[in-house]
gemmi code that builds the backbone of each chain (N, CA, C; Angstrom):
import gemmi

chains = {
    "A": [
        ("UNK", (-204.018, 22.338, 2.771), (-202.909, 21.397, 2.760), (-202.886, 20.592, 4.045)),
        ("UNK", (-202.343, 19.463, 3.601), (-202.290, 18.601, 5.438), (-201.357, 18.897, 5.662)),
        ("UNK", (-201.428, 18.950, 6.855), (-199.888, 19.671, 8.033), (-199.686, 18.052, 9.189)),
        ("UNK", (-198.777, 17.824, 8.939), (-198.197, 16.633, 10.070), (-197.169, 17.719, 11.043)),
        ("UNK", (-197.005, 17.931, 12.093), (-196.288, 18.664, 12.929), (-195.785, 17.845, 14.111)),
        ("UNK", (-194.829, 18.111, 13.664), (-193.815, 17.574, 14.671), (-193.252, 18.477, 16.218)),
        ("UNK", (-193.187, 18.544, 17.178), (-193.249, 19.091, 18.129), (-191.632, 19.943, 18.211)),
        ("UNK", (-190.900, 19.155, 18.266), (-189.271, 19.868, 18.140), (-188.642, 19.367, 16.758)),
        ("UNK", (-187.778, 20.303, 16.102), (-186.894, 19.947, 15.062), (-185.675, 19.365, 15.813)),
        ("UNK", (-185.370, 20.038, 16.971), (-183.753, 19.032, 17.341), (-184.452, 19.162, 18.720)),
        ("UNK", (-183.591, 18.350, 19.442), (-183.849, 17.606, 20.782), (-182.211, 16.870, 21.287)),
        ("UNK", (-182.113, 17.295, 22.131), (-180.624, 16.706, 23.297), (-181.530, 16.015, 24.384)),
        ("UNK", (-180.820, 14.795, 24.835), (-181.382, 13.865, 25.932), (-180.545, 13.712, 26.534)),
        ("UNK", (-180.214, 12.791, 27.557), (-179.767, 12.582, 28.515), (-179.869, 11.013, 28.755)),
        ("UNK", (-178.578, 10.724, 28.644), (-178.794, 8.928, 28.736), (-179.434, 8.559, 29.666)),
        ("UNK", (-180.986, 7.520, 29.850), (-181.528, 6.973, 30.851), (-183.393, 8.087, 30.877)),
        ("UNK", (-183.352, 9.209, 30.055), (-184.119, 10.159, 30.146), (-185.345, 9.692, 29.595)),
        ("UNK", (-186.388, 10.107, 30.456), (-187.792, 9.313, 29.333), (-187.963, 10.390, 28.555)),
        ("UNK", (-188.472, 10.502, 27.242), (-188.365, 11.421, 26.615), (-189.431, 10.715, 25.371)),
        ("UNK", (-190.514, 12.242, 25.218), (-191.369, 11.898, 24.800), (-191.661, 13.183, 23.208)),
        ("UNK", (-191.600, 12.088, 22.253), (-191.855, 12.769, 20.938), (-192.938, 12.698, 20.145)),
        ("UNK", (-193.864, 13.972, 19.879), (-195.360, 14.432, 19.715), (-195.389, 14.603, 18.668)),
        ("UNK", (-196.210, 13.705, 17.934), (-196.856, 14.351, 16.502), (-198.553, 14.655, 15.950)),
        ("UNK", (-198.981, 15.502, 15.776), (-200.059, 16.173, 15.344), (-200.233, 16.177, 14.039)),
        ("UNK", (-201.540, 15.769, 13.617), (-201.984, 15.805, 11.932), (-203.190, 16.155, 12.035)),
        ("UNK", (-202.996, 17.247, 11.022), (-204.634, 18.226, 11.046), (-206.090, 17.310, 9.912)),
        ("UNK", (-205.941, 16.666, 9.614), (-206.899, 16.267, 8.266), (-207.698, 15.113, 8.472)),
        ("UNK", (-207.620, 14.543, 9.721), (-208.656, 13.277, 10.722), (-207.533, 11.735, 10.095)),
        ("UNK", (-206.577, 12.099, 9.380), (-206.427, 10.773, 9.041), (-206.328, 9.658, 9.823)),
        ("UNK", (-206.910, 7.963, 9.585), (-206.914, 7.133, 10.595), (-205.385, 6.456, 11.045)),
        ("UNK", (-204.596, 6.140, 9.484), (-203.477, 5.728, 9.933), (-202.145, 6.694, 10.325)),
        ("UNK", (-201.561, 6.540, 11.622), (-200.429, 7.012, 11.785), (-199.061, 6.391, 11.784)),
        ("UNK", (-197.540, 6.971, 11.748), (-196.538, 6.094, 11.883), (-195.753, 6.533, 12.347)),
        ("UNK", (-194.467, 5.865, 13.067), (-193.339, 6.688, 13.611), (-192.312, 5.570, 13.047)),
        ("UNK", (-190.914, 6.649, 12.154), (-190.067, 5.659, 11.561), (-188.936, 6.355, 11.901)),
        ("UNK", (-187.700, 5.701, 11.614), (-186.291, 6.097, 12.198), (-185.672, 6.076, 10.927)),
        ("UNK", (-184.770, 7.309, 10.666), (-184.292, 7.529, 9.353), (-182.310, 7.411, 9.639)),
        ("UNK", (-181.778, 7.019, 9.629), (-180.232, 6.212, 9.863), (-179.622, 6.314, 8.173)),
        ("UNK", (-178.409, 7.101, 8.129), (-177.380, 6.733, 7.295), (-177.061, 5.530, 6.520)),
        ("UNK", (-177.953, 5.090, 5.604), (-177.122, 4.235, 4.790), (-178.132, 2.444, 4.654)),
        ("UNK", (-179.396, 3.310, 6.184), (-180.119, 2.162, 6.279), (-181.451, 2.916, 6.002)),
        ("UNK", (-181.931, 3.651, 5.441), (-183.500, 4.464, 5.464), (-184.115, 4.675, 6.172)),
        ("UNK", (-184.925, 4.322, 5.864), (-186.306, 4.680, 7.216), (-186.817, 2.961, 7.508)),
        ("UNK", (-186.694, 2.928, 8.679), (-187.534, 1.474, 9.529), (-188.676, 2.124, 10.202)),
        ("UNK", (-189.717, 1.227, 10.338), (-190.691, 1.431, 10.708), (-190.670, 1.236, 12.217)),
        ("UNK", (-191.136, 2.017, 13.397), (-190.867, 1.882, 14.453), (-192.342, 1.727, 15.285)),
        ("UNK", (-193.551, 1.799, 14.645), (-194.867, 1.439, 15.152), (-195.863, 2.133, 14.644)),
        ("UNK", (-197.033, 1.681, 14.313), (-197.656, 2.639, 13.535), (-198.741, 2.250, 14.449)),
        ("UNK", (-200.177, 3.557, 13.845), (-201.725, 3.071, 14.758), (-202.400, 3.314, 13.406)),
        ("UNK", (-203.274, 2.414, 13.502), (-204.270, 2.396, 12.492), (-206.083, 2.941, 13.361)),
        ("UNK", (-205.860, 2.864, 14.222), (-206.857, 3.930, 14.713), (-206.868, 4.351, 16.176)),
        ("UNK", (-207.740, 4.708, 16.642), (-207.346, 5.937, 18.228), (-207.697, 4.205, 19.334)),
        ("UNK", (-206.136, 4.623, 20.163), (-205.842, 3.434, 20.913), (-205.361, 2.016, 20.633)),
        ("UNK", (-204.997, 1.853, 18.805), (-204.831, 0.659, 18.629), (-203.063, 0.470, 17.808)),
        ("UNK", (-202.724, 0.087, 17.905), (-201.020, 0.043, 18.022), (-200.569, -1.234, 17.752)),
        ("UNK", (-199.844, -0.802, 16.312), (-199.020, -2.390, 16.039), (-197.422, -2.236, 16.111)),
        ("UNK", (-196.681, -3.188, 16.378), (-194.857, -2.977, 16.001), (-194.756, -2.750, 14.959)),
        ("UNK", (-193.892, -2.007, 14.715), (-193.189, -2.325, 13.020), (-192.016, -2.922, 13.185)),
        ("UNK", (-191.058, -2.653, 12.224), (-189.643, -3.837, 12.468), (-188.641, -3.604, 13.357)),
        ("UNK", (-188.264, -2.443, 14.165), (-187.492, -2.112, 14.505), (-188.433, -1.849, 16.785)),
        ("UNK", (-189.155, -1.963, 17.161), (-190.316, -1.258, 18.576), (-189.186, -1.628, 19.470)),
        ("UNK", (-188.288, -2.297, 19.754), (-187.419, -2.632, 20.958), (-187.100, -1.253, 21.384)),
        ("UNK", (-187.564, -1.046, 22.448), (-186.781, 0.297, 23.476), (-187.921, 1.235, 23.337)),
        ("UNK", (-188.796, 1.600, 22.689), (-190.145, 2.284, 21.872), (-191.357, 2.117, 22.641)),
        ("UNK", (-192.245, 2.909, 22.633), (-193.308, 2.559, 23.406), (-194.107, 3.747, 22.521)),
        ("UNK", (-195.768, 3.677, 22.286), (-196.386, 5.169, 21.879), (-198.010, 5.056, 22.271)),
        ("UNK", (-198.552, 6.112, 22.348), (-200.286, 6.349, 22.669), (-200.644, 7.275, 21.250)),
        ("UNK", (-201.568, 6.720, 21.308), (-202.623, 7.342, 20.450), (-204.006, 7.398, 21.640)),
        ("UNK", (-204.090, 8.221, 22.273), (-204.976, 8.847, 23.014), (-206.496, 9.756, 21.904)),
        ("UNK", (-205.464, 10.043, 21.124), (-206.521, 11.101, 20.145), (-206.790, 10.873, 18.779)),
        ("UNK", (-207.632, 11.288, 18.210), (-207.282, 10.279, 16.312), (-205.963, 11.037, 16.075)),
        ("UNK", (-205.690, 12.782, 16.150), (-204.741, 13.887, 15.526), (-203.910, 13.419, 16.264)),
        ("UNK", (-203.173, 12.731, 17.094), (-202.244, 12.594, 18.041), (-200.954, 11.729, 18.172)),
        ("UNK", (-200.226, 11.451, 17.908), (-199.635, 9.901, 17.828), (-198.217, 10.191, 18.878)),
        ("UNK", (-198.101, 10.172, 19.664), (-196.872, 9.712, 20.285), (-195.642, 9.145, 20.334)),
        ("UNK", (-194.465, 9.420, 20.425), (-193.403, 8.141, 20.418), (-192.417, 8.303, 21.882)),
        ("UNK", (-192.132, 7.069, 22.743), (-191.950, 7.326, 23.892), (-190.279, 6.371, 24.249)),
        ("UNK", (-189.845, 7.053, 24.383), (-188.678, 6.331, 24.830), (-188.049, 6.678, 26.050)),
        ("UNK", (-188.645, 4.646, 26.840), (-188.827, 4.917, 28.353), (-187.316, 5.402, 29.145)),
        ("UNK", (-186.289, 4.601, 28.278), (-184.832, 5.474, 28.830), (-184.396, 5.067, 28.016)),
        ("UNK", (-183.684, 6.416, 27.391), (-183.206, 6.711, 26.422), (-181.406, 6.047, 26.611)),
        ("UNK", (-181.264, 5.705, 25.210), (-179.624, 5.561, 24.879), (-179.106, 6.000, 23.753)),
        ("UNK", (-177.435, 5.860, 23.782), (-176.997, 6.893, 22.287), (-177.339, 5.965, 21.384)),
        ("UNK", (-177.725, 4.844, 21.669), (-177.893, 4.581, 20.163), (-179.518, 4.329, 19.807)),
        ("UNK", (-180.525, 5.351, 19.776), (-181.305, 5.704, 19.904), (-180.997, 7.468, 19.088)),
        ("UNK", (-179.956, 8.094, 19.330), (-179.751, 8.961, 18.576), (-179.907, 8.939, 17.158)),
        ("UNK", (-181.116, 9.620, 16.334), (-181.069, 9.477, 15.059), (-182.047, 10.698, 14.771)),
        ("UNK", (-182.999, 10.391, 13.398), (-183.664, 11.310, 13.049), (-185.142, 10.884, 13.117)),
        ("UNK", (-185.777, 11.105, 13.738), (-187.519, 10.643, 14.165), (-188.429, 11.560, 13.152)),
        ("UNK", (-189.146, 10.361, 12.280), (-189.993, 11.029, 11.252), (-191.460, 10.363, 11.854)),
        ("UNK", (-192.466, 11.703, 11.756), (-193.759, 10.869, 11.843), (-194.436, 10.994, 10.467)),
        ("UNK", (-195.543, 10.183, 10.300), (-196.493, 10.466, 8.986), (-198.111, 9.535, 9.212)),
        ("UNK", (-198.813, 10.762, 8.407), (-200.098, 10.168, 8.753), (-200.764, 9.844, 7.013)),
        ("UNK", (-201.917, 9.096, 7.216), (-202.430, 8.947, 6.136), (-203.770, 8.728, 6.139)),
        ("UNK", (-204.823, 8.796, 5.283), (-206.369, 8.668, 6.011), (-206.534, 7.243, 5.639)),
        ("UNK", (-206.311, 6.636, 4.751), (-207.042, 5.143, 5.040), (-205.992, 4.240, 4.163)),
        ("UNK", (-205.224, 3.130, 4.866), (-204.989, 1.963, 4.018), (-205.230, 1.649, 2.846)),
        ("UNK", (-206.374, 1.009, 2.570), (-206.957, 0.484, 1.555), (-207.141, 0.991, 0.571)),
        ("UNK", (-207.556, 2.302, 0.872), (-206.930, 3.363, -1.143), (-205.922, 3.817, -1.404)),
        ("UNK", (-204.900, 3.453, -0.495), (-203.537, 3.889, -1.152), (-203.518, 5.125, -1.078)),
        ("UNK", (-204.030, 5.903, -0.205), (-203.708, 6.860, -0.427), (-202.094, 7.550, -0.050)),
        ("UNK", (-201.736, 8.609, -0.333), (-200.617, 9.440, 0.129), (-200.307, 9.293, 1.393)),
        ("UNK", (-199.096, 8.858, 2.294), (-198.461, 9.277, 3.548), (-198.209, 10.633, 3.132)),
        ("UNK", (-198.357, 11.652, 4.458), (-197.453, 12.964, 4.097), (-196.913, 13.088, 5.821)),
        ("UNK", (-195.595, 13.356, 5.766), (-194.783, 13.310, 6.786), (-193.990, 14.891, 7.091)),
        ("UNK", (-193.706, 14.338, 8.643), (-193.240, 15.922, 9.493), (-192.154, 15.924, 8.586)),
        ("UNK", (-191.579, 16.858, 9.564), (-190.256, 17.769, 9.228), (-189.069, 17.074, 10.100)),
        ("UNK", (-189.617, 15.616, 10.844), (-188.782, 15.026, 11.430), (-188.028, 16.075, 12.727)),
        ("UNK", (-187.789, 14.944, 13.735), (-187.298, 15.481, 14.887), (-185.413, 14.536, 14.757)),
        ("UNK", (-184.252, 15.539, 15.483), (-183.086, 15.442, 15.421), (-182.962, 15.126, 16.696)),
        ("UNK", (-182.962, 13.677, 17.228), (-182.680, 13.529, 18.388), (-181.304, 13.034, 18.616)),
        ("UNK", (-180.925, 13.831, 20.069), (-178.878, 13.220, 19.741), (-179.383, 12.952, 21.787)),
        ("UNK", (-178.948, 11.775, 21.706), (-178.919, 11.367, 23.420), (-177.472, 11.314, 23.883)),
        ("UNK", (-177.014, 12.030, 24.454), (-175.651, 11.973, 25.056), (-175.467, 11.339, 26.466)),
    ],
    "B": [
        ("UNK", (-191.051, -11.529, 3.536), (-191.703, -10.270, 3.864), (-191.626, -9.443, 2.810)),
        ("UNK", (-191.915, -8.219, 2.767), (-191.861, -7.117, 1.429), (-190.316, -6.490, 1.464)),
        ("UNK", (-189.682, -6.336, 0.579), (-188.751, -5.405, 0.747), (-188.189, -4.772, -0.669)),
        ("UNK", (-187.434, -3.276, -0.358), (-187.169, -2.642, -1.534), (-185.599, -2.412, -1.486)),
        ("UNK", (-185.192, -2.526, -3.072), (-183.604, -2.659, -2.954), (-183.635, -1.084, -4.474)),
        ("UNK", (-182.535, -0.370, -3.856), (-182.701, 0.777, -4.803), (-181.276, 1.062, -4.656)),
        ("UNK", (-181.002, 1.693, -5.986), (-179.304, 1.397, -6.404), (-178.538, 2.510, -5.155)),
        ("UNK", (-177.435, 1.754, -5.020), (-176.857, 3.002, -4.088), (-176.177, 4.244, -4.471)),
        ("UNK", (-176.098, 5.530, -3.950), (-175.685, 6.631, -4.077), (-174.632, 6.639, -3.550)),
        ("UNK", (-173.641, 7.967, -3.115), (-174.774, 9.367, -3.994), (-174.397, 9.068, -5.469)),
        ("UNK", (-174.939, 10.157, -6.284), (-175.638, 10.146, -7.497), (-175.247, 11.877, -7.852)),
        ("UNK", (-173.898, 11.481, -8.634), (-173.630, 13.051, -8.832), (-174.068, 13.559, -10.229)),
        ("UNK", (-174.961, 14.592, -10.816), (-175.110, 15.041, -12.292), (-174.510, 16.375, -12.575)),
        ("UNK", (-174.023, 16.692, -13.913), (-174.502, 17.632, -14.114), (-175.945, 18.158, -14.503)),
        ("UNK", (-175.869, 19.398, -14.590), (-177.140, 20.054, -15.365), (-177.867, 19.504, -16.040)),
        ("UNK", (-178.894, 19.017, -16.353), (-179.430, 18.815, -18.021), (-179.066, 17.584, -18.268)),
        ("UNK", (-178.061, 16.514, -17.261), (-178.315, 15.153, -17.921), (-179.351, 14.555, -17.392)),
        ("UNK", (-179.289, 13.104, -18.114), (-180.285, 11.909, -17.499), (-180.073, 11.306, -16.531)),
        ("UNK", (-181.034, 11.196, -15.831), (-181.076, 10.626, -14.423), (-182.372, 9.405, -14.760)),
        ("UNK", (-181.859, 8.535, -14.085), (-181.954, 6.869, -13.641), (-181.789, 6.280, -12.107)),
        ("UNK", (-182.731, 6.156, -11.513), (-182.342, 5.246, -10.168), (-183.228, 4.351, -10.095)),
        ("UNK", (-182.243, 2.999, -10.102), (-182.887, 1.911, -10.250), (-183.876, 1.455, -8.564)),
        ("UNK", (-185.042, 0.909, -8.634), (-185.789, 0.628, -7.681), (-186.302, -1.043, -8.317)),
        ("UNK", (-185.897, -2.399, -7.291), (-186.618, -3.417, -7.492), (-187.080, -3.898, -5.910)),
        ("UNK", (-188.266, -4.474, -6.177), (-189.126, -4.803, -4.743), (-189.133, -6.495, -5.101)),
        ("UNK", (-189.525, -6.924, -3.886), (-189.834, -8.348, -3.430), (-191.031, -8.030, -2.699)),
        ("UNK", (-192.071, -8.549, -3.279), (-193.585, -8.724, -2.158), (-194.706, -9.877, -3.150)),
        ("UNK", (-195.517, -10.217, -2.144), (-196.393, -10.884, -2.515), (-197.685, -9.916, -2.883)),
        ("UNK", (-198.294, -11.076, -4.193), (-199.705, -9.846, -4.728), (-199.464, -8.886, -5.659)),
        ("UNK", (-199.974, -7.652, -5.211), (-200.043, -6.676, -6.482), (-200.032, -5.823, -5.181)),
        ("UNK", (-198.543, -5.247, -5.223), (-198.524, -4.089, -4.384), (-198.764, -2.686, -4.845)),
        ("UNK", (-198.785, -1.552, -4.303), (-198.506, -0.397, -4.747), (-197.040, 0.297, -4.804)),
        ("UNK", (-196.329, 1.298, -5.807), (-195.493, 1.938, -5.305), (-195.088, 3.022, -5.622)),
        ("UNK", (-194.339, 3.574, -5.232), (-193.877, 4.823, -4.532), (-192.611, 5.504, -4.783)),
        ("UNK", (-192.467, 6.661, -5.376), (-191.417, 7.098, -5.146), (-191.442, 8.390, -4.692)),
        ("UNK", (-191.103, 8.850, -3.199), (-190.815, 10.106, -2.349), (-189.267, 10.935, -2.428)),
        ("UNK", (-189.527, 12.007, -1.772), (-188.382, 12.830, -2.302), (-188.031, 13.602, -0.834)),
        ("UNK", (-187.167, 13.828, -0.279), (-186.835, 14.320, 0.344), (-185.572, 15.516, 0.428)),
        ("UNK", (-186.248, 16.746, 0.266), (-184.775, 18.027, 0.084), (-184.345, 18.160, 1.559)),
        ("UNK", (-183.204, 18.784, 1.602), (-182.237, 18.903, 2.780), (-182.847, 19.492, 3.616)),
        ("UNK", (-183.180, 19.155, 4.698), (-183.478, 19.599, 6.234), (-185.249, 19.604, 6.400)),
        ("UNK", (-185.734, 18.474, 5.228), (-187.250, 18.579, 5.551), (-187.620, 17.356, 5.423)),
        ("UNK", (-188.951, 16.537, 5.870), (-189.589, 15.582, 5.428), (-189.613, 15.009, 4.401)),
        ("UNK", (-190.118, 13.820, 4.326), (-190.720, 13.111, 2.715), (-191.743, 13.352, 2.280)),
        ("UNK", (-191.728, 13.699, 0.787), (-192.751, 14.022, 0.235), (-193.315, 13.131, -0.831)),
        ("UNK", (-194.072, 12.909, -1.353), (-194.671, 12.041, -2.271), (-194.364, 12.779, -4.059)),
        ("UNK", (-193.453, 12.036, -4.255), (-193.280, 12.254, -6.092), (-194.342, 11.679, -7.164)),
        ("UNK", (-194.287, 10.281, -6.828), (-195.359, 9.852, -7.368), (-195.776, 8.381, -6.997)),
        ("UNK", (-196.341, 7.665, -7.847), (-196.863, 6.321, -7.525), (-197.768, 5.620, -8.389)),
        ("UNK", (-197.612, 4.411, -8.163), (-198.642, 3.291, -9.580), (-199.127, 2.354, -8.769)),
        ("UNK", (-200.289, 2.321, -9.027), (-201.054, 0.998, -8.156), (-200.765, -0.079, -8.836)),
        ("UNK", (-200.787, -0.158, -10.023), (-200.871, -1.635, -10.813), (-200.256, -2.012, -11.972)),
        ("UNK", (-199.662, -3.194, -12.282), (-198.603, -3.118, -12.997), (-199.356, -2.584, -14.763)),
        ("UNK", (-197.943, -1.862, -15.154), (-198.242, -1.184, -16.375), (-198.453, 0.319, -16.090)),
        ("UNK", (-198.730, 0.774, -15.115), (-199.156, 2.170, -14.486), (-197.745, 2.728, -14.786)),
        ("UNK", (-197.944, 4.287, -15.043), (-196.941, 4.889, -15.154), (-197.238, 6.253, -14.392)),
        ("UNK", (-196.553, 6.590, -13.661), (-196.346, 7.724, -12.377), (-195.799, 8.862, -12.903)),
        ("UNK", (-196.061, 9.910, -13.192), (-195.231, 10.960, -13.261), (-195.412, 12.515, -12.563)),
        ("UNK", (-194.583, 12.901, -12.541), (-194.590, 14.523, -11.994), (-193.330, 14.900, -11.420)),
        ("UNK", (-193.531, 16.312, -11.879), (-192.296, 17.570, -12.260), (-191.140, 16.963, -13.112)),
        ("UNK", (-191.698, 16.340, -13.970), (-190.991, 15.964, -15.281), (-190.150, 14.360, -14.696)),
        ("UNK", (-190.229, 13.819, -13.679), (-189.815, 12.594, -13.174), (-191.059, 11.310, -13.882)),
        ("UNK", (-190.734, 10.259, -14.455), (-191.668, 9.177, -14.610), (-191.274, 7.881, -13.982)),
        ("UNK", (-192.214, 6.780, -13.297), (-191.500, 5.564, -13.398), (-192.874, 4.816, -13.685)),
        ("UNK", (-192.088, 3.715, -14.144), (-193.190, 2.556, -14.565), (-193.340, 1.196, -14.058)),
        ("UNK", (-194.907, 0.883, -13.309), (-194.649, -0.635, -12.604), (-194.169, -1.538, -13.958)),
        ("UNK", (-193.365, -2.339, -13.649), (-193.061, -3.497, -13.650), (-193.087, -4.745, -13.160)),
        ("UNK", (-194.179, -5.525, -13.553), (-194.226, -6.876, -12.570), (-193.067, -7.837, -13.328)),
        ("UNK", (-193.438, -7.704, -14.472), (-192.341, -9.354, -14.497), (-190.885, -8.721, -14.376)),
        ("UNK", (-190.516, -7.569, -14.494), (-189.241, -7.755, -13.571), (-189.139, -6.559, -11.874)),
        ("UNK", (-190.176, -6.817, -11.638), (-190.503, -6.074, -10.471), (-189.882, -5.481, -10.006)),
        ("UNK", (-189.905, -4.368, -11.057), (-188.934, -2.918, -10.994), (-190.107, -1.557, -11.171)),
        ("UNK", (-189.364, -0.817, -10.751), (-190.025, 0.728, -10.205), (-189.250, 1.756, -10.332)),
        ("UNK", (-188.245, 2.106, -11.751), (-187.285, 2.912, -12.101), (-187.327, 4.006, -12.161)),
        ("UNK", (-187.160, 5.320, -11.512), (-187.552, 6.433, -11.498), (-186.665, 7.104, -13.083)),
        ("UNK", (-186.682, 7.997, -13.321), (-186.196, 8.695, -15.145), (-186.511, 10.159, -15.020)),
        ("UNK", (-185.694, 10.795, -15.041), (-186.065, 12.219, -15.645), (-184.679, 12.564, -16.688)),
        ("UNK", (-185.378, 13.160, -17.352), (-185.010, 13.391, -18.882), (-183.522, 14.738, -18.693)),
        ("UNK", (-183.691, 15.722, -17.643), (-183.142, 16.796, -17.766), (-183.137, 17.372, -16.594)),
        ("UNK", (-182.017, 17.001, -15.813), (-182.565, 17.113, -14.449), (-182.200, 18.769, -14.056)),
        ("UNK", (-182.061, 19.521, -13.012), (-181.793, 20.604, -12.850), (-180.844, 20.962, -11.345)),
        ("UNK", (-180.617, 21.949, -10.610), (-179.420, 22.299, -9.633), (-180.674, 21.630, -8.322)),
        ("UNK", (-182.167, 22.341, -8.431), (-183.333, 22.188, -7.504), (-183.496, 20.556, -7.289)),
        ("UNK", (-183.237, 19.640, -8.056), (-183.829, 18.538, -7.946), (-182.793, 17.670, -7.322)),
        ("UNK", (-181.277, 18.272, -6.374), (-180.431, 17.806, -5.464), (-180.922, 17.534, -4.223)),
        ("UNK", (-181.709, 16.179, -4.025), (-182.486, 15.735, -2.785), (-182.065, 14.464, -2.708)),
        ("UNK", (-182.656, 13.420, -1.649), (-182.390, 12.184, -1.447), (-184.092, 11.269, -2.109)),
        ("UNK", (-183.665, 10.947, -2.611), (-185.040, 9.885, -3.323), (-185.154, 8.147, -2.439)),
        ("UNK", (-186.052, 7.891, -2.378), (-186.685, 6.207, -1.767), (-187.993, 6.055, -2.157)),
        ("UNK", (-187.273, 4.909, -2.896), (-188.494, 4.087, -3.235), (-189.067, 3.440, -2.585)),
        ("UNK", (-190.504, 2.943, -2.535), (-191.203, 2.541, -1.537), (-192.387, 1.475, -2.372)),
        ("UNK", (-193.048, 0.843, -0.902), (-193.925, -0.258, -1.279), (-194.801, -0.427, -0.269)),
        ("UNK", (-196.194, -0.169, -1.037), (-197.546, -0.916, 0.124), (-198.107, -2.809, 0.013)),
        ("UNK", (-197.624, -2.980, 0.164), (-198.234, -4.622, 0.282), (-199.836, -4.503, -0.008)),
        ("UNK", (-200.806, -5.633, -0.686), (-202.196, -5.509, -1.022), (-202.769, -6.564, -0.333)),
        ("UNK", (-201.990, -7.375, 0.899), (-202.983, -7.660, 1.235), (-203.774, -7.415, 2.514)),
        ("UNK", (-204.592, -7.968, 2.683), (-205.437, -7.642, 4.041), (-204.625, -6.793, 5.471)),
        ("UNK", (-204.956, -6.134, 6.084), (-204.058, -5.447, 6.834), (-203.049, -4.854, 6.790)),
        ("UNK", (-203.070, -4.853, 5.190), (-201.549, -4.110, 5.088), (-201.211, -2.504, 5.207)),
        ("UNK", (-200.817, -2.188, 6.377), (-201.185, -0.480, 6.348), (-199.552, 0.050, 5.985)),
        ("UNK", (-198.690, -0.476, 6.454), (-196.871, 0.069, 6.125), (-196.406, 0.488, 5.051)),
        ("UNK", (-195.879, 1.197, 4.767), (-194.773, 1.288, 3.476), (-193.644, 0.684, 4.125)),
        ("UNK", (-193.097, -0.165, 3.271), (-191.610, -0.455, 3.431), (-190.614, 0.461, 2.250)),
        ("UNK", (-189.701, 1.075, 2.857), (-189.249, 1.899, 1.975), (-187.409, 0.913, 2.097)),
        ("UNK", (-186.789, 1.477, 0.655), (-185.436, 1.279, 0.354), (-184.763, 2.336, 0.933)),
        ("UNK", (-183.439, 2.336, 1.137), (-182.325, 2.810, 1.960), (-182.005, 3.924, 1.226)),
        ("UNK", (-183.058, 4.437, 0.512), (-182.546, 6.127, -0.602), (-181.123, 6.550, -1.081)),
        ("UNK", (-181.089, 7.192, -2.201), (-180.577, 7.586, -3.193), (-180.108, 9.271, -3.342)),
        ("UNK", (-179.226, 9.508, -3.254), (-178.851, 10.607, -2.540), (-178.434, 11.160, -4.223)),
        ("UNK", (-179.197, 12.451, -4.477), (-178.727, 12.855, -5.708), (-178.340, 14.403, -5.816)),
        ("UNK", (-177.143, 14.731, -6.547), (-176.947, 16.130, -6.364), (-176.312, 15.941, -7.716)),
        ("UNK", (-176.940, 17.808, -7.850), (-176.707, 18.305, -9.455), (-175.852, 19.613, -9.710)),
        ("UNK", (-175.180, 19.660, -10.042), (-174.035, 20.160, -10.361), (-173.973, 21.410, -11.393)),
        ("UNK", (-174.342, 22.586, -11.322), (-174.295, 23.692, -12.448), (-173.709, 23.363, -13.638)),
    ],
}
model = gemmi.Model(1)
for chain_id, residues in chains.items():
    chain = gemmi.Chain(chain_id)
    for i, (resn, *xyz) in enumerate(residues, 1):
        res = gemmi.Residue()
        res.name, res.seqid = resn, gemmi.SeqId(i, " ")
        for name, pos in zip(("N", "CA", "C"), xyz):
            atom = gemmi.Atom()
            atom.name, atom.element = name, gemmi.Element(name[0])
            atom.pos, atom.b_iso = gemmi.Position(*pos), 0.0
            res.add_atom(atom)
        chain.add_residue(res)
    model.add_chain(chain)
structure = gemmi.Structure()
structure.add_model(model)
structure.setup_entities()
């Protein structure tokens, strides 16, 4: 089975805190993503990599920053954190674009910045 | 740009009725789509999906069918059960060149009732 792993299920910050959220996918896939899941608005896309070191915005990157250092690796970095930045952080990986294949996504991280 | 509009919740059943959640997209081309499932306190998972219009998606007794000329993506299950109280979003891959994102709709919050 592919495993996407997410580093923490909940997380407390500290307004102004750099704070850095890790996701791992075991199965080599090339594309990765990091999306923000909000009450009433779904999931926005917050930057995805389509391969090791290469990084596009999605609709929402203001305040966001991420590395892909590794293919399994994807990052999401928020250089100082604010409450409204508090939400639910989902990552998901997939092996290639072009066949459509399946996203399969973490278990999401619960970030609350006070 | 691409986007998905899916009826709003929540979405209360009993036991054993029919379930319907409407999903219509806006995109250019011949996209792919998607409908994921998400149960309480975990990730999204992949329900099913149709590459091309006329395709019909099904699994664990859920079906939906592309629709281009009214570019709809209606999810249906016949008999739903207490287990199948999750949040549903429909989703969309764009076909053309570079298109690696899902854009997903603002999900459908469904709970079933003994």
């Amino acid at each position: 089975d592919v495993k996407v792993t997410q580093s923490s299920r909940y997380l407390v910050k500290r307004t102004g805190e750099k704070v850095f959220l890790e996701c791992v996918q075991d199965m080599d896939h090339e594309n990765m993503f990091w999306y923000r899941q909000d009450p009433g608005l779904g999931l926005r896309l917050i930057y995805f990599s389509y391969d090791v070191k290469m990084k596009e915005k999605g609709d929402i990157p203001e305040g966001y920053s991420v590395s892909r250092e590794k293919k399994e690796r994807f990052s999401l970095i928020l250089e100082s954190a604010s409450t409204n930045q508090t939400s639910m952080y989902l990552c998901a990986s997939r092996w290639d674009a072009a066949y459509n294949t399946e996203a399969f996504f973490g278990q999401g991280t619960r970030l609350t910045v006070v | 740009g691409n986007s998905v509009t899916q009826m709003e919740g929540p979405v209360t059943l009993s036991e054993e009725a029919f379930l319907t959640i409407n999903c219509t997209y806006t995109a250019t081309g011949y996209p792919s789509l998607f409908w994921y499932v998400q149960y309480p306190g975990e990730g999204l998972q992949l329900l099913l999906k149709a590459t091309k219009a006329d395709d019909k998606g099904s699994n664990k007794g859920f079906e939906a069918t592309y629709r281009k000329e009214t570019t709809s993506f209606h999810l249906e299950k016949g008999s739903v059960q207490v287990s199948d109280s999750a949040v549903y979003f429909c989703a969309l891959k764009g076909s053309g060149a570079g298109s690696y994102q899902l854009t997903f709709g603002k999900g459908t919050k469904l709970s079933v009732i003994p």
